[in-house]
C-alpha positions, 0 to 999 in steps of 0.5 A: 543489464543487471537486475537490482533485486538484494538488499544487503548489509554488513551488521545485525539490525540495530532496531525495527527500521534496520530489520528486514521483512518477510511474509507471505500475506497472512504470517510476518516476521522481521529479522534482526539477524544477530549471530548468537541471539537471533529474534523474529518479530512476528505478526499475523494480520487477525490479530487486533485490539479485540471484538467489534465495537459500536462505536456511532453517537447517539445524539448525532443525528440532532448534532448534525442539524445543528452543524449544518445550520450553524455552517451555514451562519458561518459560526465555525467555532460553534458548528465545531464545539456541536460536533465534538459533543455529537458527531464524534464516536462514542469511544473515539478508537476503534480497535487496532493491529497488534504483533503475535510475538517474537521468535527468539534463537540463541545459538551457541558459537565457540568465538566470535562471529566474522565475515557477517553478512544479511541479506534479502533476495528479492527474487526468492523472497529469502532473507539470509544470514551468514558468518563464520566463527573459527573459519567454519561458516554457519547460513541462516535462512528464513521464508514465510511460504504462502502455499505451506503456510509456515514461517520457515527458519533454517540453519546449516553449518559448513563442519557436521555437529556443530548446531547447538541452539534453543528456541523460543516464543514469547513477548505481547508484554505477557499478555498471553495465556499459555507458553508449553510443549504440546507434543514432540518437539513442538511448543504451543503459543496461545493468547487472546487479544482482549473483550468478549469478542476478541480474536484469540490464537495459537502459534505452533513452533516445531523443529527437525535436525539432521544429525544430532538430537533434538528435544523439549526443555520448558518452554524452549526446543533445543537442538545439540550437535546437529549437522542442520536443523528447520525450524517452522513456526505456524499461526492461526486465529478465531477471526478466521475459523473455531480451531485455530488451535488444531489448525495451527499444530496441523500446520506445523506437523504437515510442514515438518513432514517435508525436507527444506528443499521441498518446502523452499521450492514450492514457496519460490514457484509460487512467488516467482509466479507473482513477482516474475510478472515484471521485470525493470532494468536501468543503466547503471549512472552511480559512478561508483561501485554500487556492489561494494556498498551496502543498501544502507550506504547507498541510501545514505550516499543520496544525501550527500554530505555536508560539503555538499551543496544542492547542486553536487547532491543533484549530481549524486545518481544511482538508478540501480537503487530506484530499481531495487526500490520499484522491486522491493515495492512489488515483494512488499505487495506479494509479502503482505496482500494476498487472497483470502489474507487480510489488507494492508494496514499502515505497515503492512503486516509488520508491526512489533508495537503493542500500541502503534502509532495510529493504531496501526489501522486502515488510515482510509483519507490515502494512505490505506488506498495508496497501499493498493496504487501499484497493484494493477499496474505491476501486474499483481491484481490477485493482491488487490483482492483483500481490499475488497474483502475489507470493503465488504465488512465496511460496506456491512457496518457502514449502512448502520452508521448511515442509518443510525448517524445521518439518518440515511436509510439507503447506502453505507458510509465510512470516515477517515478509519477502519479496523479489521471489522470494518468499523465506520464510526468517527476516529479520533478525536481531532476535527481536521480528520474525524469528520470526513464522510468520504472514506468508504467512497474512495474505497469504492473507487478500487472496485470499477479501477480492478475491473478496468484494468482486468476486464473481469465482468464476473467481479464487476458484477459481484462487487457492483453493490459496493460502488453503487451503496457508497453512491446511494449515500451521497444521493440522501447526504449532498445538500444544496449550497445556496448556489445551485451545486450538491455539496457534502456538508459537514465534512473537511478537507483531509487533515488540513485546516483554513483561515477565513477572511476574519482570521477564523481558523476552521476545518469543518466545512461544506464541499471541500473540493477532494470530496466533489471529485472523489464524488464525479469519479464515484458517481461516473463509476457507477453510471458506466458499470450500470450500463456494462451490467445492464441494471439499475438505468434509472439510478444510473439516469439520477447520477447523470444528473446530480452530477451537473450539480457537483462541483469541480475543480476550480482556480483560485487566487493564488492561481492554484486549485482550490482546495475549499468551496471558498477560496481560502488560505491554508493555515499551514501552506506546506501541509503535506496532504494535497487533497484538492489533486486529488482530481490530478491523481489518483483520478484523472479528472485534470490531464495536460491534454484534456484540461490544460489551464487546470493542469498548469493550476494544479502545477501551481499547486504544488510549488505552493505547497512545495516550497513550503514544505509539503512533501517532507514525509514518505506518503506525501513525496510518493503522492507528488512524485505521482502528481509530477509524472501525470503533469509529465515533469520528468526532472520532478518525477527523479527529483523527488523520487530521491528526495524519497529514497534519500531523507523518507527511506529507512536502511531496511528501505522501509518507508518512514513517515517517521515511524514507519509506515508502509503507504510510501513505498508502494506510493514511491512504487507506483509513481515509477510505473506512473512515469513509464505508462500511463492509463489515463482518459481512455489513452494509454501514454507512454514514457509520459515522464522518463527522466533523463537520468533513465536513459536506457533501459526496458520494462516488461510486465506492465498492465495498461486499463482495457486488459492490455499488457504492455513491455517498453524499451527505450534508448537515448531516453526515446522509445526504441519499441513497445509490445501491446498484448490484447487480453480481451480485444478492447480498442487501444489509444495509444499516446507515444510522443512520436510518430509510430508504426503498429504491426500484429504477425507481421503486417501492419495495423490499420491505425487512426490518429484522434487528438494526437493518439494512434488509435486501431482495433485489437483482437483477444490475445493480440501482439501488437509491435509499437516501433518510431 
């Protein structure tokens, strides 16, 4: 089988969504790829609104006993009122993600440009650009290499001489300081982004030509007559060191002391070292020639058209474009997070507005944590760590806010948004979501999920405190609710408001059940890491039993999982967060094996929320994609995962919210895993939801929780074998759907049957042949 892995089109973009990205974590770059009039928008991921901000209300903790008593009395409209006087950050916005520029390449051609074609390989992470002009070809390739830490541009042409281009660097809508040459052949960018203690930068770009000349005019390089030219751009920031400036240019010249080829093989080595890990191949079910098309046709082609009824558009197949899809979630991944970078914000690194929507920020009631779904599973732990990066300044600046806003000396607290300072004050001004305690807590959930998943006792150790302050909060903020159960209080159900019997509508409430669950999951983290490490006993001991105190999943009238301590209605039944599955996923608290009536509730959730709705925006159908593969529905695993490709996907394949916003892809990403292996309950599933559309094919590369790796194939939709690698000798639980016989070196494994799973011992660095 082939492997999909270019994105391909036959045009220059015709705006963002058509623009095809790069990077290499820190620096970004989107390209248009026009003939004559080249732009990059360009980012890199410390360049934001300005300095921190103290942002935490001052009467706030007098508002927050009067929100609870006012709660209490069920006088919602007036626990609201309170809480915007006195809950709500002072300054409702902390600060946001802001674009470096764009690189602009005007490159004189003789006639018209013919035989266009722009493409991005995602297996050497390379975007190119090609035509011809006079029947003489001319290639623009571009990379933004990690190790060199330079966006590389280069432009060759088949006939010697005929490069004659100027390049520039510009835009922030003027706001900027300085636009010069600054030694040979190189310019300078330098700016600031505002306040006294805001993140200030400088952008070096410089070039070098075989054959021809080159040289400074203004503030552009212009090359003439070359036979080829490289243009490198580099960045840096004061968020990351006092001289960015010198950084920058140092950058620049070491890079242009080196050929192309050097500079693209040590970029290709190191990403193929990340992104060769996995490798995922379906048959091809198009029924079409899918090379023929472009990747915007084939996504348009999923749509149908308007003859078409629902049953033809459910007739429309192409597996090779979900293959693309999974891969192009993996290159985002290793293109916008990585060690020592900054993490994900809403898009990513690539962002070309001065305001974005949302500010572009760490949006932490999903979408930030959805951004970081596939990183363990698709094998790319190492890009996971910038999350725990962001975690730190959060955990930093969120004991001030326990302190100062609730009156909570141990532990730390974060809301529904952060910014690249960590900041945890109240967002916004919109009570269905500024409100929300829980934020710093579902962030700490990635900690004790990284260690399961590597087994890095070292990392459990030196992260520990993130989970066990975000726990300690909880410990001092749960109050009782009158009926013997710990709940938050104030807090909301994210984004989602509900109607009371009298009509009320409301969302300020106490214990909406998300936050119980991401509790149990936080509280039961920390208990477990308290006794791998061998510390804080008598902590772990008060967990254990506040948590018979808190809530769990329960069904409501509707047959569904509630999503409030009282059963109420939605106000809005297709609301696109599906908060109370939460404990479907990401955690597993609800499992078809372990809790079976709440997992027929949780399905009824969903078809409440769906048929009305619900999941028409990318990051929401990701979500229920992933809630559809942990209730093993393998036709609503492929149903949706079109939906999403077809009507939430933009022809660059980025995810639209709209706008674009990054979470759905790696969402879309990790529910493909999420159908092909499982770590759920201590068991390792696989083919838990293979749709029949996926009837042969294999993936390699996949890691399981307990430090396993785990390679599949399948034939005729069953599994044809499974290889098991053991890093570190963990028992393995192994659920398959049928009866399977497990071998290591050639012998056969002692093996126990447990509740439907194989179960057997494994030793360190262990291959175990899974065969029907």
């Amino acid at each position: 089988m082939s492997k999909e892995t270019l994105l391909k089109y036959n045009s220059p973009a015709e705006d963002f969504n058509w623009a095809l990205p790069v990077g290499n974590g820190r620096i970004g770059g989107m390209i248009f790829g026009d003939p004559a009039e080249e732009i990059i928008k360009l980012n890199e991921d410390s360049i934001w609104s300005g300095g921190p901000r103290h942002r935490v209300n001052p009467d706030a903790q007098e508002g927050l006993a009067e929100v609870r008593a006012l709660l209490s009395a069920r006088d919602i409209k007036a626990a609201e009122k309170v809480a915007f006087e006195k809950l709500q950050g002072v300054t409702p916005n902390s600060r946001h993600y802001m674009p470096l520029g764009e690189l602009k390449i005007n490159m004189e051609l003789d006639g018209r440009a013919r035989d266009y074609s722009r493409t991005l390989e995602l297996s050497e992470a390379v975007s190119r650009v090609e035509f011809t002009v006079n029947d003489i070809k001319y290639t623009r390739e571009v990379f933004v290499s990690a190790p060199d830490e330079v966006m590389v541009i280069h432009i060759t042409c088949e006939k010697p001489g005929m490069i004659n281009l100027s390049c520039s660097i510009d835009g922030r809508d003027d706001y900027y300081d300085d636009n010069r040459p600054s030694g040979k052949d190189m310019l300078m960018y330098t700016g600031g982004t505002g306040s006294r203690d805001g993140i200030f930068f400088a952008a070096a770009v410089g070039a070098r030509t075989v054959g021809g000349s080159l040289r400074t005019i203004g503030g552009r390089l212009c090359a003439e007559n070359a036979d080829e030219v490289m243009i490198v751009l580099s960045v840096r920031t004061s968020f990351y060191g006092e001289y960015y400036e010198a950084s920058a240019e140092v950058d620049a010249e070491m890079a242009l002391c080196c050929t192309y080829d050097e500079l693209y093989w040590r970029h290709v080595n190191d990403y193929r070292e990340l992104f060769d890990r996995v490798d995922f191949s379906l048959d091809d079910n198009s029924e079409t020639d899918i090379k023929a098309l472009t990747t915007d046709q084939r996504i348009t082609r999923l749509k149908g058209d308007e003859l078409d009824n629902k049953e033809c558009i459910r007739l429309i197949h192409d597996n090779k474009l979900i293959e693309l899809y999974f891969n192009y979630g993996r290159y985002l991944m290793i293109s916008a997070s990585r060690a020592g970078t900054q993490a994900m914000n809403l898009q990513g690194i690539w962002n070309d507005q001065m305001w974005p929507a949302w500010g572009s920020r760490y949006t932490v009631n999903i979408n930030t944590e959805m951004n970081y779904w596939p990183a363990e599973s698709c094998n790319l732990s190492e890009c996971h760590l910038p999350l725990f990066d962001l975690l730190e300044r959060v955990c930093e600046n969120g004991r001030i806010t326990a302190k100062e806003m609730y009156g909570i000396d141990k532990g730390f607290v974060c809301h529904h948004n952060t910014d690249i300072w960590g900041d945890t004050a109240p967002q916004d001004l919109w009570m269905p979501s500024t409100l929300w305690p829980m934020g710093g807590a579902w962030l700490a959930l990635h900690v004790f999920e990284h260690y399961e998943y590597t087994m890095d006792v070292d990392f459990l150790a030196e992260k520990y405190h993130l989970m066990k302050e975000a726990a300690e909060f909880f410990v001092n903020f749960l109050i009782d609710d009158g009926n013997g159960h710990l709940v938050t209080c104030p807090s909301l159900s994210p984004e989602n408001s509900y109607l009371t019997e009298n009509g009320v509508k409301g969302s300020l409430c106490a214990g909406p059940s998300m936050d119980s669950q991401i509790i149990t999951v936080l509280f039961t983290d920390v208990i477990k890491a308290s006794a791998i490490l061998g510390r804080d006993s008598a902590f772990a001991e008060k967990l254990v039993e506040m948590l018979q105190k808190i809530p769990q999943p329960e069904i409501g009238k509707y047959g569904q999982i509630k999503e409030w301590a009282e059963d109420y209605d939605e106000a809005e039944m297709g609301h696109r967060h599906i908060s109370q599955l939460f404990a479907l996923h990401p955690a597993d608290l609800i499992s078809p094996e372990k809790t079976p009536k709440l997992a027929d509730a949780a399905r009824a959730t969903l078809v409440r929320r769906l048929i009305h709705g619900g999941d028409h925006i990318g990051w929401s159908c990701a979500w229920t994609t992933n809630m559809w593969a942990r209730l093993y529905d393998s036709r609503m695993v492929y149903e949706n995962l079109k939906l999403l490709l077809a009507f939430s996907t933009n022809p660059n394949m980025l995810d639209s919210h709209p706008p674009f916003q990054i979470d759905g892809n790696f969402g879309g990403t990790a529910a493909i895993a999420e159908a092909l292996l499982q770590s759920c309950c201590g068991d390792i599933i696989l083919l838990p939801a293979l749709p029949h559309e996926w009837e042969n094919g294999h993936i390699s590369g996949l890691r399981a929780k307990g430090g396993f790796g785990v390679d599949i194939e399948w034939i005729g939709g069953k599994l044809s074998s499974a290889v098991i690698t053991s890093d570190n000798g963990c028992e393995c639980r192994l659920r398959t759907n049928c009866v399977v016989s497990v071998t290591c070196d050639g012998e056969n494994v002692g093996s126990r049957m447990e509740d439907g799973a194989v179960i057997f011992s494994t030793r360190p660095g262990g291959r175990y042949i899974v065969k029907p």
